[in-house]
NUKEMI-545038 format. One record per residue (C-alpha): residue in three letters; x, z, y. Coordinates in steps of 0.25 Angstrom, whole numbers, padded with zeros to 4 digits, always signed. Layout:
REM NUKEMI-545038
ALAXZY ...
//
This chain:
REM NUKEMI-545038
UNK+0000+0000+0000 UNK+0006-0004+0013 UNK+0005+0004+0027 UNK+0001-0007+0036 UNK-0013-0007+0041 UNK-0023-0018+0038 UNK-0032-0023+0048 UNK-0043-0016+0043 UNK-0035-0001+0041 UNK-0033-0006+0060 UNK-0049-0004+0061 UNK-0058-0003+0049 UNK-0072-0012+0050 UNK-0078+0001+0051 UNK-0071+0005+0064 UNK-0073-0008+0069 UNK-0089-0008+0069 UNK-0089+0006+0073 UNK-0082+0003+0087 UNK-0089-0009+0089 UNK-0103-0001+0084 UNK-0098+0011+0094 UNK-0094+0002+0107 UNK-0110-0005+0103 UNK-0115+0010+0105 UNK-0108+0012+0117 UNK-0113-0002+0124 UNK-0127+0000+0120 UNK-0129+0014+0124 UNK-0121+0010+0137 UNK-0132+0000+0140 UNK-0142+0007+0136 UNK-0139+0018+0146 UNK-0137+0008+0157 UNK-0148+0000+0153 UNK-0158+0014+0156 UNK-0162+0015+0142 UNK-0162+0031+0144 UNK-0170+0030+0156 UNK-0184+0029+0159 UNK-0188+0013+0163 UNK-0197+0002+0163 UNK-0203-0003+0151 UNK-0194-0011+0143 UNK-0181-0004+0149 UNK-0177+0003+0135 UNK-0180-0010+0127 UNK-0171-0020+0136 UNK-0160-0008+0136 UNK-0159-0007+0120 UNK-0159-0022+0120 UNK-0148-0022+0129 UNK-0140-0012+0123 UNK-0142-0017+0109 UNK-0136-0031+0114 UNK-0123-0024+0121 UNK-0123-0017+0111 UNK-0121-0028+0101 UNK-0111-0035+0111 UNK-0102-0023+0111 UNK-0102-0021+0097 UNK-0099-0036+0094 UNK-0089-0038+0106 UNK-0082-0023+0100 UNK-0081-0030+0085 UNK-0076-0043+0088 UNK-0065-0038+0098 UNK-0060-0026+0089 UNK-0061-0034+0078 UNK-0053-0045+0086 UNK-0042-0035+0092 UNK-0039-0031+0076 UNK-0036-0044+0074 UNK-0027-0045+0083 UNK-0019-0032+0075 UNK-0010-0034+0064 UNK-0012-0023+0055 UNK+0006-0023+0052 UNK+0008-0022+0066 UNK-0001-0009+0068 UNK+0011+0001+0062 UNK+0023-0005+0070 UNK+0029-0001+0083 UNK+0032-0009+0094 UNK+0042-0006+0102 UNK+0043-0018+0113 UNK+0033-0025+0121 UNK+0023-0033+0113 UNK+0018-0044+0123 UNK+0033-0048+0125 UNK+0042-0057+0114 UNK+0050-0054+0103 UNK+0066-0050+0107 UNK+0068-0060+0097 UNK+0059-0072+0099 UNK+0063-0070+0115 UNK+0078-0073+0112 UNK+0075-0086+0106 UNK+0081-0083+0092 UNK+0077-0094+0082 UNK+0077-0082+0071 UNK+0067-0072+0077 UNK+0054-0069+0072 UNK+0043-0079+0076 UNK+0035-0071+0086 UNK+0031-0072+0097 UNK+0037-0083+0107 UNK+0041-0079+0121 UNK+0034-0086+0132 UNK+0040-0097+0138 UNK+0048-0094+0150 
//
């Protein structure tokens, strides 16, 4: 058995849908409380408040899945343990000296 983490060790399916379900409560409460749902109103107030909290709801809990599930992606699981002890945006010490035998990596721009 090895030490490096798998994708799914970074954020379990169950984590995932419970922050994306958690951020959905959040946005539907928020609009229901700005909406006036806990206030007294005209007819017809509560209803079009519920309707419009369920659908930000919906959003927030779609928009929360697909971007999380997107930023994972973007992680790879054997980098996770490692340290890094130089700036990450900038180029390789080796691939910036123009040595034919360094690692591919990334290029340096083009100056």
């Amino acid at each position: 058995m090895t030490d490096k983490p798998t994708r799914r060790d970074l954020m379990r399916p169950l984590h995932l849908l419970g922050l994306a379900f958690l951020t959905a409560v959040f946005a539907g409460v928020v609009t229901l409380v700005t909406m006036g749902f806990f206030q007294d109103g005209p007819a017809g107030q509560a209803q079009r408040a519920l309707v419009f909290g369920a659908i930000a709801a919906g959003i927030a809990f779609i928009a929360v899945l697909v971007i999380v599930a997107l930023l994972l992606l973007a992680i790879d699981p054997a980098e996770v343990g490692k340290t890094v002890d130089r700036p990450v945006l900038l180029p390789d010490e080796d691939a910036a000296s123009g040595d034919p035998d360094a690692p591919a990596g990334r290029n340096p721009p083009a100056v």
